[in-house]
C-alpha positions as a Python dict, from the first residue, in 0.01 Angstrom:
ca = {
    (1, 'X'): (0, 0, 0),
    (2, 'X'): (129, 360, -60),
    (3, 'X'): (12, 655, 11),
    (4, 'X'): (55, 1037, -80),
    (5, 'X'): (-24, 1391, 19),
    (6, 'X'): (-81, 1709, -210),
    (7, 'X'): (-160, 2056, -33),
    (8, 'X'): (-477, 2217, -243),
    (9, 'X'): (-520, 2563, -356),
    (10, 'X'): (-881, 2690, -409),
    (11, 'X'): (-1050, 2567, -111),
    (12, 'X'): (-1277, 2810, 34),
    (13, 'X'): (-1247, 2734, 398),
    (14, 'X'): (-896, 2763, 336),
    (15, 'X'): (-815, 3091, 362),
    (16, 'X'): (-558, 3104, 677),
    (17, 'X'): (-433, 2748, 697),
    (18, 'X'): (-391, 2484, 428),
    (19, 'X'): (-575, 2224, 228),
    (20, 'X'): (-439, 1872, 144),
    (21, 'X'): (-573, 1559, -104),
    (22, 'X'): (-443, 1232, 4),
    (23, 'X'): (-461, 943, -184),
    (24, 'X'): (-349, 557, -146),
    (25, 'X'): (-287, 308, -386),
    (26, 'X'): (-299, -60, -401),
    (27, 'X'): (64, -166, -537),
    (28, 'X'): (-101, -535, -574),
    (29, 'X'): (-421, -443, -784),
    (30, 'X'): (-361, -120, -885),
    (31, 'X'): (-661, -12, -718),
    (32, 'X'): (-628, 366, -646),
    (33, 'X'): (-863, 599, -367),
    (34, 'X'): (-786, 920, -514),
    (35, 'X'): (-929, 1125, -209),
    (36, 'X'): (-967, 963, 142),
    (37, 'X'): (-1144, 1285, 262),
    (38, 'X'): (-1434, 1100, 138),
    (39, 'X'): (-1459, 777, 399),
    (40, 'X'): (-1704, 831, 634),
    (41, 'X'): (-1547, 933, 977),
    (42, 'X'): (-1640, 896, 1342),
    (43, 'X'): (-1534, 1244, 1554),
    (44, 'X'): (-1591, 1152, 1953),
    (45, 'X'): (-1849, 878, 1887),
    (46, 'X'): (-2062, 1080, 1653),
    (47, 'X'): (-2074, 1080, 1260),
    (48, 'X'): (-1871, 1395, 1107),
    (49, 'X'): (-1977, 1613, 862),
    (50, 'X'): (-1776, 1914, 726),
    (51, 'X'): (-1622, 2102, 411),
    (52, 'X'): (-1250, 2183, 610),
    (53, 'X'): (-1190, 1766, 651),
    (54, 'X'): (-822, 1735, 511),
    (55, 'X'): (-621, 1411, 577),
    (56, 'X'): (-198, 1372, 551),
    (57, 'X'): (23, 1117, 717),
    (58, 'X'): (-104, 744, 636),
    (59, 'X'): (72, 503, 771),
    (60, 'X'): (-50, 139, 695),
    (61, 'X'): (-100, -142, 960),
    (62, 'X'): (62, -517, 831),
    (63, 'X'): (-263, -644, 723),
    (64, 'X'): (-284, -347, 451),
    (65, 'X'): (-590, -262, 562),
    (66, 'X'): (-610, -93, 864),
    (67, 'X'): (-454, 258, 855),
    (68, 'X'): (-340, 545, 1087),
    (69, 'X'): (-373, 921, 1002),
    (70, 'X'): (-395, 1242, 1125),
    (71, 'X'): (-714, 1439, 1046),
    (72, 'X'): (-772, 1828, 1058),
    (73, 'X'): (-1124, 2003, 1119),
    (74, 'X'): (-1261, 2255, 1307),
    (75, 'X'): (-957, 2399, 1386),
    (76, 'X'): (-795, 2061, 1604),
    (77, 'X'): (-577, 1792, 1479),
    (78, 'X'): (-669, 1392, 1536),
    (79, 'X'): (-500, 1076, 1533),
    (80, 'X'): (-734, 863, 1339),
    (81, 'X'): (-758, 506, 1255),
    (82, 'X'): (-892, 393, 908),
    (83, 'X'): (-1054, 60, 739),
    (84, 'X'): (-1048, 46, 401),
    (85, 'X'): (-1226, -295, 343),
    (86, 'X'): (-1513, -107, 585),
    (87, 'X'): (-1445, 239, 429),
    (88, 'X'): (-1474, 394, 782),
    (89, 'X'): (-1216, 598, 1005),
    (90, 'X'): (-1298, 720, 1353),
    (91, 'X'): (-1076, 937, 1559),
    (92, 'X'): (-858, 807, 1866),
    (93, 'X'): (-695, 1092, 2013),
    (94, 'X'): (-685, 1531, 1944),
    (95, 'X'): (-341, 1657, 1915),
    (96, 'X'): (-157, 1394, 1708),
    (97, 'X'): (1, 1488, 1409),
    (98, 'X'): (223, 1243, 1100),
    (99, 'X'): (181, 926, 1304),
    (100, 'X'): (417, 615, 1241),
    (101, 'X'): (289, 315, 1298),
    (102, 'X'): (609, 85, 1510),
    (103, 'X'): (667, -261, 1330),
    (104, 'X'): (460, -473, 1592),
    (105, 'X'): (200, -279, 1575),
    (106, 'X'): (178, -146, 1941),
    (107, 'X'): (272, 235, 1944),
    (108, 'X'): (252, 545, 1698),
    (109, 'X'): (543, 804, 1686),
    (110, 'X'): (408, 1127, 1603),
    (111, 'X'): (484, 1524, 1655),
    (112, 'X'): (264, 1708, 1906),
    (113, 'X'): (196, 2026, 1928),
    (114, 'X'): (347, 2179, 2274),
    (115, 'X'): (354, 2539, 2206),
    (116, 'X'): (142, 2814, 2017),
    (117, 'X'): (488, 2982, 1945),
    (118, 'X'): (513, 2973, 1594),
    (119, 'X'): (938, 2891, 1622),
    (120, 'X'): (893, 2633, 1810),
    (121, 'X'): (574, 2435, 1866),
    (122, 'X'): (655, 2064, 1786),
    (123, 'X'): (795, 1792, 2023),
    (124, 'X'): (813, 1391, 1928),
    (125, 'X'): (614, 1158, 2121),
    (126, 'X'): (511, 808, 2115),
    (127, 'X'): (157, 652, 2155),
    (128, 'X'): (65, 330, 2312),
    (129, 'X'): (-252, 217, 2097),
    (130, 'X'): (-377, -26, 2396),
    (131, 'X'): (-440, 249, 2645),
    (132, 'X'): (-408, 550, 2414),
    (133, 'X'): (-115, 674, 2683),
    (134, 'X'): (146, 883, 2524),
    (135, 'X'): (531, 958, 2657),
    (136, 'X'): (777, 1241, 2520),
    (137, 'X'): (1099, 1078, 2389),
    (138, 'X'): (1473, 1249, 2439),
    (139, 'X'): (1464, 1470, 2187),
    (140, 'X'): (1377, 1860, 2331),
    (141, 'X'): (1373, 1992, 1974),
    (142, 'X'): (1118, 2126, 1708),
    (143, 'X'): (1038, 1823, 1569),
    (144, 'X'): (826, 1926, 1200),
    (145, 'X'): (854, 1615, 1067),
    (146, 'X'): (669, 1215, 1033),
    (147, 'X'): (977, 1014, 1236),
    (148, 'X'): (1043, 695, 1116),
    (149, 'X'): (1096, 369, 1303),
    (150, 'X'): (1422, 212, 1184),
    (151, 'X'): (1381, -74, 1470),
    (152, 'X'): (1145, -171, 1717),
    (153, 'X'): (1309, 54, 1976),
    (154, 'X'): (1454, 339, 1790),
    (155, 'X'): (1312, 677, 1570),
    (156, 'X'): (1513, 879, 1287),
    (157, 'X'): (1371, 1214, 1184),
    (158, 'X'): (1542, 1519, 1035),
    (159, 'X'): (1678, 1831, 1177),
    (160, 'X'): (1732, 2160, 989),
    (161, 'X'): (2141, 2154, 1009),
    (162, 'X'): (2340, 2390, 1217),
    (163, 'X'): (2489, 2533, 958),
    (164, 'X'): (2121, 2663, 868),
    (165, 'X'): (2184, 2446, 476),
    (166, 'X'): (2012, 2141, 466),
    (167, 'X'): (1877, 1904, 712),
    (168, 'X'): (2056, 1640, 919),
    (169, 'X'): (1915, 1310, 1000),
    (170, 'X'): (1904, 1201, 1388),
    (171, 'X'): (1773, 895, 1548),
    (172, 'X'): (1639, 873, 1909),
    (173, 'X'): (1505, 592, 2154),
    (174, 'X'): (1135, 510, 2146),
    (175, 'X'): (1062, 463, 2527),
    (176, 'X'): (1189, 817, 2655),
    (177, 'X'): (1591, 736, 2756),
    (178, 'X'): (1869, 786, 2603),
    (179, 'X'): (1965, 1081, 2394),
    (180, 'X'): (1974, 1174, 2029),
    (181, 'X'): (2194, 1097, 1807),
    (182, 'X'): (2299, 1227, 1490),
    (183, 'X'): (2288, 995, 1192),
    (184, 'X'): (2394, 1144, 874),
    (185, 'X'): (2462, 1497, 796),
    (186, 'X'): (2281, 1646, 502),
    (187, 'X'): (1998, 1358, 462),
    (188, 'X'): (1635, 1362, 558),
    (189, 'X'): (1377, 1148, 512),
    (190, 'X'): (1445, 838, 661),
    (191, 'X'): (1293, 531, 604),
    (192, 'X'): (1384, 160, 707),
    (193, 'X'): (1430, -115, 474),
    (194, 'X'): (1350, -475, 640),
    (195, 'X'): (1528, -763, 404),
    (196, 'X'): (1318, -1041, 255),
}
């Protein structure tokens, strides 16, 4: 399954923030969903309704069905999780932005919003999905970016560089210890590869 995220020009509602499409395809069938702003979604127990719905983020569950995302309406931000074989999505928790699902299954790295300053409102925090309970992890940074789980245990994400040219790519534990650790200067998004 892949997935994708345009920002949108034109949007009415949109006059102060931003408008996204997000799409996902099937690799398998070639089955594509050009817009998920269309699945029917849950918001605190109750069917949702409204022109400002805008999706980014997807990240895909093993079974390729089941889906995580953040969601954007009325002004708040929501962790969401998705079916597509149901072609339903209900929200989990407010405040959870470019989740990433770990590779059991169990928790969801995301960026939070800590701050309303504008220079620095993002920290990185991870999500347990059985008790929706969320911890910071080691890294006291603006975080502005969808982390990546290169292990079980550990997170890369990128870092505007220093030197103010480029970005620099740092990982960081995924239970809250340790300390972060730079990677690779001058790369960004990080992804891990698992051999077959």
């Amino acid at each position: 399954m892949l997935s994708w995220t345009a920002f949108a020009v034109g949007d009415s509602y949109a006059v102060s923030g931003f408008s996204t499409r997000t799409s996902i395809l099937d690799l398998r069938t070639g089955y594509l969903i050009k817009s998920i702003e269309d699945i029917p979604l849950t918001v605190d127990g109750a069917r949702y309704h409204a022109p400002d719905v805008n999706y980014w983020g997807v990240t895909f569950a093993a079974d390729d069905n089941r889906f995580y995302a953040t969601v954007s309406t009325g002004g708040r931000t929501h962790l969401v999780e998705g079916d597509l074989r149901s072609w339903s999505a209900r929200t989990l928790k407010e405040n959870v932005e470019c989740p990433s699902l770990s590779p059991d299954g169990t928790r969801i790295a995301f960026k939070k919003r800590v701050s309303a300053d504008p220079a620095d409102p993002w920290r990185l925090y991870v999500l347990d999905l059985a008790d929706l309970s969320e911890h910071p992890v080691a890294e006291s940074r603006n975080l502005d970016d969808q982390a990546a789980w290169l292990d079980g245990r550990t997170l890369g994400y990128a870092l505007p560089a220093e030197d103010g040219r480029g970005t620099d790519l740092w990982s960081v534990p995924a239970d809250g210890t340790g300390a972060p650790r730079l990677l690779a200067a001058g790369a960004s998004s990080p992804a891990a590869v698992a051999a077959r």
